[in-house]
Steps between C-alpha positions, in 0.01 A plus 500: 500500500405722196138383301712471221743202678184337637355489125818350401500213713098441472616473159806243521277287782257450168776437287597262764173322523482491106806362489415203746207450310648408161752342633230239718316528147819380352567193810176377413550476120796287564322334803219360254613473150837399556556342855171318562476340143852437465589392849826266421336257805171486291677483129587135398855451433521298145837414322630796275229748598728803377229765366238192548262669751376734306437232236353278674250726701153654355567770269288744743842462732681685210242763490498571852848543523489727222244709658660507819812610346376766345284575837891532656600708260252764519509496919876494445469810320303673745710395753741631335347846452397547825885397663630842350287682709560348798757521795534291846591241676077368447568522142841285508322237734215433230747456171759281711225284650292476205740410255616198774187369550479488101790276466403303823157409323705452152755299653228223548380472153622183273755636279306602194701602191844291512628228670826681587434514873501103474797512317646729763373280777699179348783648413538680848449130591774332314758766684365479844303152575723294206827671566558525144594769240216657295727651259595145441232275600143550308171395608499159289680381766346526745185345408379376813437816661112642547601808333605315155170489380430809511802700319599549146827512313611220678783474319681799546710588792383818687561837295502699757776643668658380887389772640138394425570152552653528902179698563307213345694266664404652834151532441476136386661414815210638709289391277608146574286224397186663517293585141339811628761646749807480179197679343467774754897481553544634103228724512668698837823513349413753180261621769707628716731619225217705395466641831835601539471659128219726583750618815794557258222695239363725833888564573570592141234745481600636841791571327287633116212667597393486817142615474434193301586195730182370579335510168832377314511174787117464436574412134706249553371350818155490384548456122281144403728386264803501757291357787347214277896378331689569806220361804273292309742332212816512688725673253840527592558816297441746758833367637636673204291851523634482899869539386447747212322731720750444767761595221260856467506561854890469544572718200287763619692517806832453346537124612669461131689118569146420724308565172736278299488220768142540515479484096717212526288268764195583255675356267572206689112462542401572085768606286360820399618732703828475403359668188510828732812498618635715257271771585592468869840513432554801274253680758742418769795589298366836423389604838850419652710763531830449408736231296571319815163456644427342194759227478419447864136415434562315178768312699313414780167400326671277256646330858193478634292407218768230427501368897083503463501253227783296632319464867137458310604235241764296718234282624356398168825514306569234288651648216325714220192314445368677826461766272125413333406841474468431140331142515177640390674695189305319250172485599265783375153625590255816514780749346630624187827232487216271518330585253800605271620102630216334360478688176904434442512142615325358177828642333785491764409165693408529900869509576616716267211755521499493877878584498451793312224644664640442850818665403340863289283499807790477757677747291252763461442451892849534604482855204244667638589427878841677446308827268255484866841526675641763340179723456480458883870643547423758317154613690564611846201482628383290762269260345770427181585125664125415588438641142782327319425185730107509373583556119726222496238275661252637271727459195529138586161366593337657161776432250769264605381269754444168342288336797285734620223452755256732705672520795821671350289869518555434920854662428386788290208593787730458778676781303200697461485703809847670465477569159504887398251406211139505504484315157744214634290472832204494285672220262631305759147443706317464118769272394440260820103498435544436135720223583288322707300470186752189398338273728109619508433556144725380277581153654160411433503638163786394383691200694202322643236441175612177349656459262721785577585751151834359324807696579580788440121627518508418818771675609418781282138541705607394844794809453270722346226491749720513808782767343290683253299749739874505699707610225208751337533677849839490522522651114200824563740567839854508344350698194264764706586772787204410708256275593092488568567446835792655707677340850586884708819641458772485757564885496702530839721145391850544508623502095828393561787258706659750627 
């Protein structure tokens, strides 16, 4: 063995050993400031407690977990760094193991910034324990149960999709009666969706640049912001990310009707990715080769997309109110059809104003997810669905969206890692840290101090302080060629389909 091979693996063994080291750095961060304090065994469970531990704890438990988040941040980033230099099966060990025993130490916390993993919980309920139909049946009735106290929008069926809600229904099922194993039920089920989506992002970049697997998985696995909505809060939207990455991975190895029916189940989870569809589908018409193939494939996924619903829905089916994907249409917060809402309502009237909004919104969605589409049938390169699929996302959470809420920058990270851009990997990770900013600064600045400011200040600040610093970045990287700090570039990646 040559001096030169021997200094190379000297070298990745202390790369190795670095690596282990922020990563137990990182394990006992979580361990003591999030785990330990907020041990769901230890936290007492009070009626409507959505975003109520914070508020009801010392404010030095704000500061900590501010601290400790940016603490993450700046290990994650050296973790990071040193994953592009490394290679080997030691290497692989420490990121896969490290980012489980994150979410295993997460996965016990109370859930801190919604109630939505109660809501999940009861609804999940109603399906398997009540036998009932939770596109039909809302909370209110069920009042009785030890989950009621604890959810909100009790009132509105589930707005999710049945994709979402079998998987709930399962988990509630082992869950059973117990408080703290429906918990821990919840909290697996993104959890292992995440795990599978950091397999599907390794075999996409297999696929896209192949020197870059470890350090692209790293992001996501290890990215704080991912590991504290998916493990610790129980967010169901990583269900989502699974299906749109699954969508990349099929297209990228020609699996055009997979991609669709991939789309399609994500859809079935969140309604957003059908908002990519188009993209996926002019890709796969251009990469076909002939007339034929292409009626064939549009044939055949319109079949199968068709017998997907059918099969999905049948068991909740009771006409078109199953469809409450747009129950929540007219409610508003942190965005700018809030704030545009509130100003306009004085005017228009609730109904009225909320009408309008909801509908320009929907309309400049639906507009700029077709220009996405056709830009990406245009660009053969590889990354022009991922691409499309993030600026779509993008699009939505800082200008249309009218609820939005922290955990929503999970889908744009999970994109992250296949991403050709260094400015959209950089906006992605910044736009998830920002975010978080919602609940730890200004909650207590703006919703909490009472009495709260009238509408629409309040609106106006609570959208400002979470959205300005997102859509200032998002402005200085559409408008400039480069930014101060650079993700490498994937010089050996394949640049197109074919």
């Amino acid at each position: 063995m040559s001096i030169a091979e021997n200094s190379n693996r000297s070298q990745n063994r202390l790369l190795v050993l670095g690596l282990s080291g922020i990563a137990a750095t990182s394990a006992l961060i979580y361990g003591l400031i999030f785990t330990i304090p907020a041990n769901f065994q230890t936290v007492v469970v009070r009626s409507k407690v959505y975003q109520d531990y914070l508020f009801s704890t010392p404010p030095a438990t704000r500061w900590w977990m501010i601290a400790a988040f940016c603490t993450l941040a700046i290990l994650y980033g050296l973790g990071w760094y040193i994953a592009r230099r490394l290679r080997g099966l030691a290497a692989w060990a420490v990121v896969i193991i490290g980012s489980l025993v994150f979410g295993i130490l997460l996965s016990y916390i109370y859930p801190i910034d919604a109630s939505d993993l109660f809501n999940n919980i009861l609804i999940g309920r109603i399906q398997s324990i009540y036998h009932a139909n939770p596109f039909v049946q809302v909370a209110d009735n069920f009042k009785g149960d030890k989950f009621f106290p604890l959810v909100s929008f009790s009132y509105l069926p589930t707005t999710y999709g049945p994709v979402w809600e079998i998987l709930a229904g399962v988990a509630a099922r082992l869950g059973d009666n117990g408080m703290f194993a429906s918990v821990l039920a919840l909290k697996w089920l993104p959890g292992i969706f995440m795990l599978a989506s950091t397999g599907v992002i390794a075999a996409i970049l297999k696929k896209q640049a192949s020197n870059t697997i470890l350090a692209g998985v790293l992001m996501f696995a290890w990215n704080p912001i991912v590991l504290y909505e998916v493990w610790g809060n129980g967010h169901n939207d990583i269900v989502m990310v699974f299906f749109i990455l699954l969508a990349v991975w099929a297209l990228l190895y020609k699996r055009y009707t997979i991609a669709i029916l991939a789309l399609a189940a994500g859809t079935l989870v969140k309604f957003i990715p059908i908002l990519l569809i188009p993209a996926a589908g002019l890709i796969a018409i251009r990469e076909l080769p002939s007339l034929r193939a292409r009626f064939r494939f549009i044939v055949a996924t319109l079949i199968s997309v068709s017998l997907l619903a059918f099969l999905i829905y049948l068991p909740f089916w009771q006409g078109f109110q199953v469809l409450t994907v747009f129950q929540r249409s007219n409610l508003f917060t942190t965005s700018l059809p809030a704030v545009i809402y509130r100003l306009s309502t004085p005017g228009l009237g609730q109904k009225r104003a909320a009408e309008l909004i909801s509908s320009a919104a929907l309309i400049l969605t639906i507009g700029f997810a077709v220009w996405q589409g056709w830009r990406a049938y245009r660009n053969t390169s590889i990354y022009s669905f991922a691409q499309a699929s993030f600026n779509i996302l993008a699009f939505y959470l800082l200008i249309t969206c009218l609820w939005f809420q922290q955990w929503y920058t999970v889908w744009l990270i999970g994109l992250a890692p296949i991403l050709a851009s260094g400015a959209a990997q950089l906006f992605a990770i910044l736009f998830g840290f920002l975010a978080i900013g919602k609940q730890l600064f200004m909650y207590p600045l703006v919703i909490w101090p009472n009495p709260r400011p009238p509408q629409p200040r309040l609106e106006i600040e609570l959208t400002l302080g979470v959205l300005g610093l997102p859509w200032m970045l998002a402005l200085a990287l559409l408008f400039r060629k480069y930014t101060p700090f650079r993700f490498p570039v994937r010089k050996s990646s394949p640049t197109s389909y074919k």
